[in-house]
PDB file of N, CA, C and O in Angstrom:
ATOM      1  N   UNK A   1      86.871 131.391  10.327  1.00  0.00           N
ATOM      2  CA  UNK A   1      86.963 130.410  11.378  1.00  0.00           C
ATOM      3  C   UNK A   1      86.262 129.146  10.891  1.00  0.00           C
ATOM      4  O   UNK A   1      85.069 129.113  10.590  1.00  0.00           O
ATOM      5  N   UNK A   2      86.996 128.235  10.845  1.00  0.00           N
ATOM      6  CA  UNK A   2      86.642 126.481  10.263  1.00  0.00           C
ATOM      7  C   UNK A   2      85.257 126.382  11.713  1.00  0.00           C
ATOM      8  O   UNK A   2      84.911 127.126  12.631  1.00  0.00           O
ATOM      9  N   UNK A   3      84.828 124.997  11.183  1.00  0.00           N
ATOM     10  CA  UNK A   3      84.080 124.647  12.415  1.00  0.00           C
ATOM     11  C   UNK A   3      84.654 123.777  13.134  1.00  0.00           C
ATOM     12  O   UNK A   3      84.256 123.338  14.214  1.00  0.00           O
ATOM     13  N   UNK A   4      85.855 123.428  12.408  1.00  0.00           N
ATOM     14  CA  UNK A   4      86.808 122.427  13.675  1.00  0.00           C
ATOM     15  C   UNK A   4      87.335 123.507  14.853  1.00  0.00           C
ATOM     16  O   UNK A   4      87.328 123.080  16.008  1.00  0.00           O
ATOM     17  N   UNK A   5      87.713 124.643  14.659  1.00  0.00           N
ATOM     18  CA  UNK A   5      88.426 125.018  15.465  1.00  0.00           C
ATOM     19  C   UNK A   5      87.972 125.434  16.709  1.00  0.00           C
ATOM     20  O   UNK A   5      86.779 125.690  16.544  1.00  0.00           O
ATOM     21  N   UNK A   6      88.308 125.660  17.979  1.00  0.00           N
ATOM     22  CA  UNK A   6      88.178 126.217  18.958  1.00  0.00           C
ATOM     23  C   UNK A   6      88.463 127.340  19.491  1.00  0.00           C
ATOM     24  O   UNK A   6      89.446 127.965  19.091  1.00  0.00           O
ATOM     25  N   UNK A   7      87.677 127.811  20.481  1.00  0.00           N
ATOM     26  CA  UNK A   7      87.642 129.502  20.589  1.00  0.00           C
ATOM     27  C   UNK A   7      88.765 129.648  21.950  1.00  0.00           C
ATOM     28  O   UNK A   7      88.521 128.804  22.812  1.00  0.00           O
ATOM     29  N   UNK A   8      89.829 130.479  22.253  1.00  0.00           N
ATOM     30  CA  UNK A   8      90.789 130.304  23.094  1.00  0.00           C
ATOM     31  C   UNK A   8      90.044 130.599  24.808  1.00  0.00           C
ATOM     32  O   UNK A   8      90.647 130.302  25.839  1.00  0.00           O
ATOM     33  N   UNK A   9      88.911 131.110  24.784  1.00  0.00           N
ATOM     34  CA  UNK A   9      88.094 131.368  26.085  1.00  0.00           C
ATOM     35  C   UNK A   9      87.114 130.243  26.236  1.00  0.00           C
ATOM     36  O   UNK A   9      86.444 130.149  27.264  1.00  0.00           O
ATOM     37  N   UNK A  10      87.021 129.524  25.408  1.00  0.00           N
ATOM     38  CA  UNK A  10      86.251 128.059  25.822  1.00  0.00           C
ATOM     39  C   UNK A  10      87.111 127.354  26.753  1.00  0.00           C
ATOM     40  O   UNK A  10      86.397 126.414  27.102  1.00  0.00           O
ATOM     41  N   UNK A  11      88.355 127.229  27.443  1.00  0.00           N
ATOM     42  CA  UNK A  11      88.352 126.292  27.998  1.00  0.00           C
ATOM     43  C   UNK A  11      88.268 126.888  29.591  1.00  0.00           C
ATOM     44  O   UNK A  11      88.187 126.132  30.560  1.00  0.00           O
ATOM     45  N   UNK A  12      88.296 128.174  29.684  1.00  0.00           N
ATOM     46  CA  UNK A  12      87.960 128.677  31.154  1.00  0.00           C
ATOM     47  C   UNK A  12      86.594 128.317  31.076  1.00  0.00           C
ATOM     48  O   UNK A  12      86.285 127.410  31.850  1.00  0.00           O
ATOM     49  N   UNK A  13      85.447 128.884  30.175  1.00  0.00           N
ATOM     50  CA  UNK A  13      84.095 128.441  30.485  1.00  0.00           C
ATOM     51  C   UNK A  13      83.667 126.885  30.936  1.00  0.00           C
ATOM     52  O   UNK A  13      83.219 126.465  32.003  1.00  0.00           O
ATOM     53  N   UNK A  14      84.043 126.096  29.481  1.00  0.00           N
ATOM     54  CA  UNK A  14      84.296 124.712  30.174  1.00  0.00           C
ATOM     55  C   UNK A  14      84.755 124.724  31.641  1.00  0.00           C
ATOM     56  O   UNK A  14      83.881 124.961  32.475  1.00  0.00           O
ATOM     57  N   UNK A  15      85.743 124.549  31.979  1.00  0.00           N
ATOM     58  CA  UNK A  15      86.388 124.148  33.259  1.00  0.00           C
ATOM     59  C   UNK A  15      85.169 124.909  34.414  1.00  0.00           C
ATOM     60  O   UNK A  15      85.048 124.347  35.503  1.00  0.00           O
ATOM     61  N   UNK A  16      84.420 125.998  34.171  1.00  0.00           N
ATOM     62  CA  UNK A  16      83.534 126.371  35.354  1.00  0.00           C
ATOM     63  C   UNK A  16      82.417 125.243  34.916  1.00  0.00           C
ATOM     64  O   UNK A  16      82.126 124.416  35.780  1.00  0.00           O
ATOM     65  N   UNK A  17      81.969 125.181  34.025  1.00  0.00           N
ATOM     66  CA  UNK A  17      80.892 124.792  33.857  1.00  0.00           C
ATOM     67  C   UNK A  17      80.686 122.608  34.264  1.00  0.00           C
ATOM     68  O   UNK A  17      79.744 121.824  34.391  1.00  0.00           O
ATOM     69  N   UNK A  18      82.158 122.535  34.312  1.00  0.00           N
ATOM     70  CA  UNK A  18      82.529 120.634  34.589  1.00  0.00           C
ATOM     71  C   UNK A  18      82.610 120.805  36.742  1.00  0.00           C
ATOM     72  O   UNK A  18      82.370 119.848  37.478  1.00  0.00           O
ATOM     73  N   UNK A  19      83.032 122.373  37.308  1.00  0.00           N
ATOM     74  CA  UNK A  19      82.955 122.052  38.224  1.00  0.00           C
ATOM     75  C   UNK A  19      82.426 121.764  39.587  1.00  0.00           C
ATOM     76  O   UNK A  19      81.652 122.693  39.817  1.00  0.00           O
ATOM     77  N   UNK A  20      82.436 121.260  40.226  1.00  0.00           N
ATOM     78  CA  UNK A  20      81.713 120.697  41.353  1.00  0.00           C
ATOM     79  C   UNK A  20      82.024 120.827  42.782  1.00  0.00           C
ATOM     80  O   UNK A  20      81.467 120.304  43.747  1.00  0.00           O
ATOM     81  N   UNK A  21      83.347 121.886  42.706  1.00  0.00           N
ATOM     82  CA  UNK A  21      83.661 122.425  44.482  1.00  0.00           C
ATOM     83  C   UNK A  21      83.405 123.560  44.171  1.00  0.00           C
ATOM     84  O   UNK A  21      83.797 124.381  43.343  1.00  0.00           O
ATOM     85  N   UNK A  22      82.166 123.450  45.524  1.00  0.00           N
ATOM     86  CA  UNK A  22      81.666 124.716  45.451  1.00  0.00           C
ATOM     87  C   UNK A  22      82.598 125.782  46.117  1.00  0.00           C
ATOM     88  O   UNK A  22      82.035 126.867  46.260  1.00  0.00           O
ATOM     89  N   UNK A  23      84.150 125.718  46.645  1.00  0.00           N
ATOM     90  CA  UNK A  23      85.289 126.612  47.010  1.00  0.00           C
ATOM     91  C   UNK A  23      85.846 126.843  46.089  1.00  0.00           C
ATOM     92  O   UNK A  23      86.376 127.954  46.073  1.00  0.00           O
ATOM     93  N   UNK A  24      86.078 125.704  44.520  1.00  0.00           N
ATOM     94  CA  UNK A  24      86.541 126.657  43.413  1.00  0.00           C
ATOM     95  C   UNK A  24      85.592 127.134  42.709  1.00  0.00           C
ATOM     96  O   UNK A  24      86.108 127.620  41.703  1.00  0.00           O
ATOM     97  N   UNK A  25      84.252 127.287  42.686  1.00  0.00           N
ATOM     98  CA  UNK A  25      83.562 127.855  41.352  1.00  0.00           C
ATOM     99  C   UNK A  25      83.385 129.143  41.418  1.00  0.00           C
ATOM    100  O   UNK A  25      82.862 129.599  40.402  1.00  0.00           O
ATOM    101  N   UNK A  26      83.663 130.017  42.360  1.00  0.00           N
ATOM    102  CA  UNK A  26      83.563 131.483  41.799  1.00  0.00           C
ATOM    103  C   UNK A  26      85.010 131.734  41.225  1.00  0.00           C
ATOM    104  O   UNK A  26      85.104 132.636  40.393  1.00  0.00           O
ATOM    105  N   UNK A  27      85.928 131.174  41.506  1.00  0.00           N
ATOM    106  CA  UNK A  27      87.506 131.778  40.754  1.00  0.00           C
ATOM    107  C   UNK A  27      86.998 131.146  39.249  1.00  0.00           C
ATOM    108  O   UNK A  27      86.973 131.876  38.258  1.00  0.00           O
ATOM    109  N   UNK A  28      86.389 128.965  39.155  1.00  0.00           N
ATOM    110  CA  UNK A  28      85.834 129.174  37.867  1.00  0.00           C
ATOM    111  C   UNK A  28      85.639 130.273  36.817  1.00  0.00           C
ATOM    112  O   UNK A  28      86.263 130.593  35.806  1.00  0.00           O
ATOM    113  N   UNK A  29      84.138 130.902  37.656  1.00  0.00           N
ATOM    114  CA  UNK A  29      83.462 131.843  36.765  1.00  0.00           C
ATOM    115  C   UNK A  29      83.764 132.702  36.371  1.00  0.00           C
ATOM    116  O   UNK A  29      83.679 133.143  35.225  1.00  0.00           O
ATOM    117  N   UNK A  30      84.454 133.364  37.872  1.00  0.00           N
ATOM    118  CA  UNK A  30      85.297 134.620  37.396  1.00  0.00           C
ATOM    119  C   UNK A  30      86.675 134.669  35.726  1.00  0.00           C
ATOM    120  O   UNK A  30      86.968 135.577  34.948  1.00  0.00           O
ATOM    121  N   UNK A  31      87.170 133.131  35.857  1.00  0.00           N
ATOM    122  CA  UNK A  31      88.220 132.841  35.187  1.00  0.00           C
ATOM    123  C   UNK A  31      87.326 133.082  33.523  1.00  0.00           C
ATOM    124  O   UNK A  31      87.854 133.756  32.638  1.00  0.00           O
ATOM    125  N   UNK A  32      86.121 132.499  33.356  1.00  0.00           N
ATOM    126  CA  UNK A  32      85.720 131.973  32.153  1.00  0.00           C
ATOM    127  C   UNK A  32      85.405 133.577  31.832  1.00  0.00           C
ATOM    128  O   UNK A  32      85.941 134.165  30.893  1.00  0.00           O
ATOM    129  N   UNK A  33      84.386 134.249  32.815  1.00  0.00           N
ATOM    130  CA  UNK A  33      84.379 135.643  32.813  1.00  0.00           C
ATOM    131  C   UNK A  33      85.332 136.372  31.796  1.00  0.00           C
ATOM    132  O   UNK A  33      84.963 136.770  30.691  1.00  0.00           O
ATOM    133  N   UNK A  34      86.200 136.459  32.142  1.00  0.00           N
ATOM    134  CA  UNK A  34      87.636 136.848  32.569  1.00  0.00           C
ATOM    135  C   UNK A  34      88.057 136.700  31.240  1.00  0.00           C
ATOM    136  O   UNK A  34      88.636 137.697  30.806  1.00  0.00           O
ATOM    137  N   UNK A  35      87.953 135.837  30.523  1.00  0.00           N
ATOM    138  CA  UNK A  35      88.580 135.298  28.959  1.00  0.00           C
ATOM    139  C   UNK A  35      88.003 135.370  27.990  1.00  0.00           C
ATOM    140  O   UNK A  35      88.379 135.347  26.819  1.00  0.00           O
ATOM    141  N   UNK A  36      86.245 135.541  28.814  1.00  0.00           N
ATOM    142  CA  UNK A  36      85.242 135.882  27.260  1.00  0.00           C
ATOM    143  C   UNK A  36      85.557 137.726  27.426  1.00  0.00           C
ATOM    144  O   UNK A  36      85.706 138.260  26.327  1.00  0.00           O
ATOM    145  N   UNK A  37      85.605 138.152  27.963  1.00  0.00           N
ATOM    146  CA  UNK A  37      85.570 139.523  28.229  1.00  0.00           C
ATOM    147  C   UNK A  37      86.752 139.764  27.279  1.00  0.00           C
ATOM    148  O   UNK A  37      86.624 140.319  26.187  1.00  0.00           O
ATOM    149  N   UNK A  38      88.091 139.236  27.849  1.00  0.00           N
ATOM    150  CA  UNK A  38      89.239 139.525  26.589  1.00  0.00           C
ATOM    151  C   UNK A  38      89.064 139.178  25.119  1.00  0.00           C
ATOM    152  O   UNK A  38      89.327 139.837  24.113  1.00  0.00           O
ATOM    153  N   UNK A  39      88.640 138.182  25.242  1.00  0.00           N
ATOM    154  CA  UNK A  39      88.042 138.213  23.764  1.00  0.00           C
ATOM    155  C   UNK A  39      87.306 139.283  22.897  1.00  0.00           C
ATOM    156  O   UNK A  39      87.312 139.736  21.752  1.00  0.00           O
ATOM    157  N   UNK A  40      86.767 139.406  23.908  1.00  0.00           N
ATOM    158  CA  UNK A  40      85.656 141.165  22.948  1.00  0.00           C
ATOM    159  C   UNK A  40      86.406 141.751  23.277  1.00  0.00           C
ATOM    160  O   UNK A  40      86.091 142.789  22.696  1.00  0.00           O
ATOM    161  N   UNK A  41      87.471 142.039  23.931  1.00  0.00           N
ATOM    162  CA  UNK A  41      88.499 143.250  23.420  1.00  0.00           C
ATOM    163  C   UNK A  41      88.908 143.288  22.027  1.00  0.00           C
ATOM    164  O   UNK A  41      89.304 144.423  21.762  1.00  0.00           O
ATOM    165  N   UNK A  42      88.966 142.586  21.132  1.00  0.00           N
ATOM    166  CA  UNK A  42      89.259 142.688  19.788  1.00  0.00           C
ATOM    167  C   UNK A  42      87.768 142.076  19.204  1.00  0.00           C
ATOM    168  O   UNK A  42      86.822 141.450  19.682  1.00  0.00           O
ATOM    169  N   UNK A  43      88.141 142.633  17.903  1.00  0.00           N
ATOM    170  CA  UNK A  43      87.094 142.771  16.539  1.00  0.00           C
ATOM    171  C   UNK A  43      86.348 141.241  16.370  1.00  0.00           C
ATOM    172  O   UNK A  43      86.998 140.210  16.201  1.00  0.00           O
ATOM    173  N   UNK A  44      84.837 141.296  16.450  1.00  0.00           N
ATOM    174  CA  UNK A  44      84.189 140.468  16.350  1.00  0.00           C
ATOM    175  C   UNK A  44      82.875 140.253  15.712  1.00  0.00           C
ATOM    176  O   UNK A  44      81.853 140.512  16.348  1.00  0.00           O
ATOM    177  N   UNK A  45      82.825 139.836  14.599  1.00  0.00           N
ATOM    178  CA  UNK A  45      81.438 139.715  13.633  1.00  0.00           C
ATOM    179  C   UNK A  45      80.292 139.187  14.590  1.00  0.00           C
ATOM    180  O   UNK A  45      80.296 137.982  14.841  1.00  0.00           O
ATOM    181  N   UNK A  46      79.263 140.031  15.172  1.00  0.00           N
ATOM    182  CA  UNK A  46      78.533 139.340  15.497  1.00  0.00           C
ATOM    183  C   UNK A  46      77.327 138.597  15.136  1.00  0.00           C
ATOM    184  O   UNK A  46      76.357 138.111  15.718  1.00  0.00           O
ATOM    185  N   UNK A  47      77.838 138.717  13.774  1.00  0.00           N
ATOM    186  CA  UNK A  47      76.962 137.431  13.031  1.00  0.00           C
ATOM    187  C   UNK A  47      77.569 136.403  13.303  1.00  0.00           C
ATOM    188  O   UNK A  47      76.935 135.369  13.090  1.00  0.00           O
ATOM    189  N   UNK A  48      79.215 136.232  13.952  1.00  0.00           N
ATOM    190  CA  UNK A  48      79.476 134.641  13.408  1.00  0.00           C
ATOM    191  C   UNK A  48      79.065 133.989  14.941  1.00  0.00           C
ATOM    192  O   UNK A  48      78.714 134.400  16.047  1.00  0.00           O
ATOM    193  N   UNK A  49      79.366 132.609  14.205  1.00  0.00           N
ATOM    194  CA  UNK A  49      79.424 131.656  15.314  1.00  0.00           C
ATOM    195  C   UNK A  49      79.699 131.576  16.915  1.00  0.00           C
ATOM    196  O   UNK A  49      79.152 131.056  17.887  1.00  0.00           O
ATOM    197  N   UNK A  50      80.976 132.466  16.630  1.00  0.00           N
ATOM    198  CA  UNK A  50      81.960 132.677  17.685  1.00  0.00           C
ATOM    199  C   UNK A  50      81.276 133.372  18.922  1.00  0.00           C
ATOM    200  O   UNK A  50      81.116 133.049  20.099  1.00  0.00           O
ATOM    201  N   UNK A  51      80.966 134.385  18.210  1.00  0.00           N
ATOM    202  CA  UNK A  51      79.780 135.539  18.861  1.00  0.00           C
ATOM    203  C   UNK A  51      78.553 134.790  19.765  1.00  0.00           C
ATOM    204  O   UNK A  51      78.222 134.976  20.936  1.00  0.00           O
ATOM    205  N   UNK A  52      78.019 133.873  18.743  1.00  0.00           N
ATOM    206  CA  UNK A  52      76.239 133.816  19.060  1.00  0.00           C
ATOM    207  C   UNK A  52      76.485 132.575  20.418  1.00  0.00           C
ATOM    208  O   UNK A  52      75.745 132.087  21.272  1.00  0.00           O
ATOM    209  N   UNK A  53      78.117 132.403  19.996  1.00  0.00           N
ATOM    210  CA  UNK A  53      78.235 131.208  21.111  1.00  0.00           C
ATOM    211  C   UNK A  53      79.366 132.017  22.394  1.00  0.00           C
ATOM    212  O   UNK A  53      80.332 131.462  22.918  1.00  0.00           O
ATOM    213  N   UNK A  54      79.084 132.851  22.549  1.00  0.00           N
ATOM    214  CA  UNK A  54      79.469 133.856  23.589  1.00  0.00           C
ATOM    215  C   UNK A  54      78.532 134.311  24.228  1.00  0.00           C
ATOM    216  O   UNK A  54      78.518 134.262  25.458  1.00  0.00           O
ATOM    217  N   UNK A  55      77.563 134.842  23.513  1.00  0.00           N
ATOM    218  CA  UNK A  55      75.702 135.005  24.131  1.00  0.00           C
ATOM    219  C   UNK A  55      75.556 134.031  25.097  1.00  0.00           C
ATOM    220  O   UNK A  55      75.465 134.336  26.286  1.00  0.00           O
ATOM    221  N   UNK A  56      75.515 132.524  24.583  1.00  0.00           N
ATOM    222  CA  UNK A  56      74.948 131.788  25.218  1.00  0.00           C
ATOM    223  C   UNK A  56      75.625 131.767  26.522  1.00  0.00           C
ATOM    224  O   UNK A  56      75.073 131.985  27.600  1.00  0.00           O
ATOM    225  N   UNK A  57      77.503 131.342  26.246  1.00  0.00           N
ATOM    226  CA  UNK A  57      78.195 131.292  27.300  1.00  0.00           C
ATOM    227  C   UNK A  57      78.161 132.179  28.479  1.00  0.00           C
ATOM    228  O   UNK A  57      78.501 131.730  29.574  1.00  0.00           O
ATOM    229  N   UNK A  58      77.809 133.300  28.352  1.00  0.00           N
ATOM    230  CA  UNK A  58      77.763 134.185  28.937  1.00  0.00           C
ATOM    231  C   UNK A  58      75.843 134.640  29.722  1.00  0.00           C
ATOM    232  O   UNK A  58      75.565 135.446  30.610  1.00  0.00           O
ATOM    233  N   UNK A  59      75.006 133.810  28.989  1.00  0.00           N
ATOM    234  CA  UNK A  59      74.226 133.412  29.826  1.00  0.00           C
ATOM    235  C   UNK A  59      73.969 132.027  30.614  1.00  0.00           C
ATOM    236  O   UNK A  59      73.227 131.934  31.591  1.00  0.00           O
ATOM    237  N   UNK A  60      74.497 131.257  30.195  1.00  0.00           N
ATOM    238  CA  UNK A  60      74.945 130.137  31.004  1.00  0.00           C
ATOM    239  C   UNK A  60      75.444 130.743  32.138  1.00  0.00           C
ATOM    240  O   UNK A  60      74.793 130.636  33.177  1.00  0.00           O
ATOM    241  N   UNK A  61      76.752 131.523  32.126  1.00  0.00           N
ATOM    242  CA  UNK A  61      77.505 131.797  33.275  1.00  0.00           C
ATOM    243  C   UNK A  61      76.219 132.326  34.507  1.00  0.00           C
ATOM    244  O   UNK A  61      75.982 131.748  35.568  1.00  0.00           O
ATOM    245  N   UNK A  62      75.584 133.479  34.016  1.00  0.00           N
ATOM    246  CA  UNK A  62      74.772 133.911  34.760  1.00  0.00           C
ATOM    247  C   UNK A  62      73.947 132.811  35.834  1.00  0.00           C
ATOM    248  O   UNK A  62      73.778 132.768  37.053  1.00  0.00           O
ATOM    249  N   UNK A  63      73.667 132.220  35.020  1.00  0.00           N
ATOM    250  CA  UNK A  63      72.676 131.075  35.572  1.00  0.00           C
ATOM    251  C   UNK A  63      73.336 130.270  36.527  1.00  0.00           C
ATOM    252  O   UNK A  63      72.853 129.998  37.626  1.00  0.00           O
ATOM    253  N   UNK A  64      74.871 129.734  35.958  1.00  0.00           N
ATOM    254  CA  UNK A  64      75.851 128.856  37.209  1.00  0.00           C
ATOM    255  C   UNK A  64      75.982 130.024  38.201  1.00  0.00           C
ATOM    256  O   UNK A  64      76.305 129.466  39.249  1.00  0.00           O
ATOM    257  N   UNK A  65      75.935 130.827  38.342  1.00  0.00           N
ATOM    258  CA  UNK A  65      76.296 131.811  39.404  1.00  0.00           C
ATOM    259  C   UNK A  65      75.056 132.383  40.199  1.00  0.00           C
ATOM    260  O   UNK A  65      75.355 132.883  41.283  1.00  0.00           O
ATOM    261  N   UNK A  66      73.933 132.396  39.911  1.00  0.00           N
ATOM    262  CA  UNK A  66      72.457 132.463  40.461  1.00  0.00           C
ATOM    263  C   UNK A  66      72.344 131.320  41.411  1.00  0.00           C
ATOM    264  O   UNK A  66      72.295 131.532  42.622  1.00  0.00           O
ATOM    265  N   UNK A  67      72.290 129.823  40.791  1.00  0.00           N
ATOM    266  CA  UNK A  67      72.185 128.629  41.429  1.00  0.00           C
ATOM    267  C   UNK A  67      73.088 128.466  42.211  1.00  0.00           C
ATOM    268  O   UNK A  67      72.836 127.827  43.232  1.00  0.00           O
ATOM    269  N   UNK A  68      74.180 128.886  42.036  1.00  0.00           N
ATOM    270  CA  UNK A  68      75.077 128.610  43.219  1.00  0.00           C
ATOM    271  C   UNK A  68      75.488 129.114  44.132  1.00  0.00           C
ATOM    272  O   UNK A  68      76.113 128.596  45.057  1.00  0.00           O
ATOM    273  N   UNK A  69      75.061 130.644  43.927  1.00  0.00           N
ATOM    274  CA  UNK A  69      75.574 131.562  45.327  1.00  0.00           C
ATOM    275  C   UNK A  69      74.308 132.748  45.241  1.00  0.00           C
ATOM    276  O   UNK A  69      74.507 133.962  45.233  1.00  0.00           O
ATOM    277  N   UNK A  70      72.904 132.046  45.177  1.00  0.00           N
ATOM    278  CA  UNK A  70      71.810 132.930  45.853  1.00  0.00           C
ATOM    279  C   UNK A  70      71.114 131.957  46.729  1.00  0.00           C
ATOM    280  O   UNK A  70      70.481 132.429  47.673  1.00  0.00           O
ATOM    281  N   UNK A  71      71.134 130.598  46.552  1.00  0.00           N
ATOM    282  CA  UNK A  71      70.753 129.487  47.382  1.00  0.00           C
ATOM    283  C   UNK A  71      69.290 129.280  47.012  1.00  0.00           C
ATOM    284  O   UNK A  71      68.379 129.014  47.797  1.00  0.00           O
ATOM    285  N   UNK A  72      69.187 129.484  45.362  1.00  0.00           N
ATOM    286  CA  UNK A  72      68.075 129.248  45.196  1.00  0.00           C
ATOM    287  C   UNK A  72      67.738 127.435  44.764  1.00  0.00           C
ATOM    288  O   UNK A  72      68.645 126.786  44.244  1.00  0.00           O
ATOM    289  N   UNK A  73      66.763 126.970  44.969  1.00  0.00           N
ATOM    290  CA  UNK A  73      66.906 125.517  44.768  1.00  0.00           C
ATOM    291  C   UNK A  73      66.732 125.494  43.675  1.00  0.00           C
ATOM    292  O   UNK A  73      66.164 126.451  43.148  1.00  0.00           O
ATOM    293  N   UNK A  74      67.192 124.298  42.850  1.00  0.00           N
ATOM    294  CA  UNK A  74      67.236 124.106  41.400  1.00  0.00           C
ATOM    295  C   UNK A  74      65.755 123.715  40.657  1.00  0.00           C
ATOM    296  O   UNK A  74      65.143 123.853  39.598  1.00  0.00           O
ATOM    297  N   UNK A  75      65.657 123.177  41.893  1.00  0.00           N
ATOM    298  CA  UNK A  75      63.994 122.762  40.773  1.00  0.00           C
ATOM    299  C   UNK A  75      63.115 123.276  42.022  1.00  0.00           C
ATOM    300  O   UNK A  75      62.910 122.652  43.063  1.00  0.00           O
ATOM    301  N   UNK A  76      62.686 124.441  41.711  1.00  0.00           N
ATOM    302  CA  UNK A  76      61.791 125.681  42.288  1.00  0.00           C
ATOM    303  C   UNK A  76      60.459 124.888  42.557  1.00  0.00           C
ATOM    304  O   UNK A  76      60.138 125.047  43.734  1.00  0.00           O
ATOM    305  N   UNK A  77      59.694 124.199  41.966  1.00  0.00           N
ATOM    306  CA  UNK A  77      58.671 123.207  41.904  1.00  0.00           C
ATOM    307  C   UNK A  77      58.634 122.597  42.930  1.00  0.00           C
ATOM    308  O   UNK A  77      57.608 122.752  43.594  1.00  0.00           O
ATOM    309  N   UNK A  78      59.517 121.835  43.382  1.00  0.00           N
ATOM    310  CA  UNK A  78      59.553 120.621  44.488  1.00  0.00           C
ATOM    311  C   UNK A  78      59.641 121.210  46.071  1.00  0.00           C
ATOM    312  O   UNK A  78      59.279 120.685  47.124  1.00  0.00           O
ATOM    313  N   UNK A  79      60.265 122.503  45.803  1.00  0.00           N
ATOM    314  CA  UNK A  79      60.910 123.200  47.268  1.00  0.00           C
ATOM    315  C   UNK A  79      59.237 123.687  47.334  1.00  0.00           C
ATOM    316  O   UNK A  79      58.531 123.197  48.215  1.00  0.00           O
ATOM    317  N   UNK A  80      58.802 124.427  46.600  1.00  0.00           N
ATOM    318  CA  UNK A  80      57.449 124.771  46.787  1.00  0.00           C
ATOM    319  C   UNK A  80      56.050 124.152  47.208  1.00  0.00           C
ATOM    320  O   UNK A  80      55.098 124.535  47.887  1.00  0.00           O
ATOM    321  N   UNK A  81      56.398 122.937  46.438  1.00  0.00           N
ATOM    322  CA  UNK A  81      55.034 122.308  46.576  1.00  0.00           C
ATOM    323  C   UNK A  81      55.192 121.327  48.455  1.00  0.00           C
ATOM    324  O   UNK A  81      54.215 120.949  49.102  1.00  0.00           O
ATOM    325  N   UNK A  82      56.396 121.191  48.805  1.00  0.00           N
ATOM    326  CA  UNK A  82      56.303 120.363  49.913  1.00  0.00           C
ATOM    327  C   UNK A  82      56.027 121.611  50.985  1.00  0.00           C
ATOM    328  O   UNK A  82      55.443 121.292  52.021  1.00  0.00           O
ATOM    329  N   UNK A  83      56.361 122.847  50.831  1.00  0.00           N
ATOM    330  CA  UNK A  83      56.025 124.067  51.859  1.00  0.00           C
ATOM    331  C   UNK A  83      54.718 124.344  51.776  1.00  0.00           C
ATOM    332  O   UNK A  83      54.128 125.059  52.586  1.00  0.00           O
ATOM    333  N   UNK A  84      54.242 123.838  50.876  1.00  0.00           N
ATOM    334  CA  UNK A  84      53.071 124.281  50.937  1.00  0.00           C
ATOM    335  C   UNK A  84      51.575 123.110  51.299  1.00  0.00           C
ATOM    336  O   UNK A  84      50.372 123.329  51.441  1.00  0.00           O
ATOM    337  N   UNK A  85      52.214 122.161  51.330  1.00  0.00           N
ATOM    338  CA  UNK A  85      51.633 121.045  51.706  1.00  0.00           C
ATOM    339  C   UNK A  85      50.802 120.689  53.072  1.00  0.00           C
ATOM    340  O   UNK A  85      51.427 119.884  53.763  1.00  0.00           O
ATOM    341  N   UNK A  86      49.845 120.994  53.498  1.00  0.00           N
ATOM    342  CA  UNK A  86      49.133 121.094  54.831  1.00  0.00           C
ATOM    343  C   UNK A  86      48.944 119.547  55.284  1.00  0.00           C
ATOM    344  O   UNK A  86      48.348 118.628  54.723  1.00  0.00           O
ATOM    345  N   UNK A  87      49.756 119.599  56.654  1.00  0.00           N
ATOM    346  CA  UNK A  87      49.441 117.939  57.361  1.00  0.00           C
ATOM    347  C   UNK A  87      48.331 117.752  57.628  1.00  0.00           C
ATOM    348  O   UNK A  87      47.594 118.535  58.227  1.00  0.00           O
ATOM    349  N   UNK A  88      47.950 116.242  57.047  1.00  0.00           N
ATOM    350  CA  UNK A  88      46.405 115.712  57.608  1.00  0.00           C
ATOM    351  C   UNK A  88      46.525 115.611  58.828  1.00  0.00           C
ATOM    352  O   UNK A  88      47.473 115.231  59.515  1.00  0.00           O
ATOM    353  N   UNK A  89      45.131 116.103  59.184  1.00  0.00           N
ATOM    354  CA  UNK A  89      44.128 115.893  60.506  1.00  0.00           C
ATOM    355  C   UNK A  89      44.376 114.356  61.407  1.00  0.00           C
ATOM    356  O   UNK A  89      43.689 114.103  62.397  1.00  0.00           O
TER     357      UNK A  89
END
């Protein structure tokens, strides 16, 4: 595999990962899901490239799917520190 070329389940991941209605992003994920999974149906060095960039994709996914349908806030810091903030006297 050249390094020009592209992997045929990158463009479901892409397309979850560019989107922004939150009514399409679980078919997204499911889709990108869906294409890295077929991919490891056949033979794959997981030394190469292809592989180590399936890891990632596939923890990326995790993460778009945590943030978006457990309702956790993105920056955990800010939600915290204003709850916890006691009004002056």
């Amino acid at each position: 595999m050249n390094d020009g070329e592209t992997y045929p389940w990158l463009e479901a991941y892409e397309a979850a990962l560019m989107e922004v209605d939150r009514t399409k992003m679980h078919g997204r994920l499911l889709e990108a899901s869906a294409a890295i999974e077929q991919r490891l149906l056949r033979p794959i060095d997981v030394q190469s490239a292809e592989y180590k960039t399936i890891v990632t994709a596939e923890i990326t996914l995790l993460t778009l799917r945590s943030e978006w349908f457990t309702g956790r806030p993105k920056a955990r810091g800010a939600a915290t520190s204003s709850s916890q903030a006691s009004p002056d006297p």
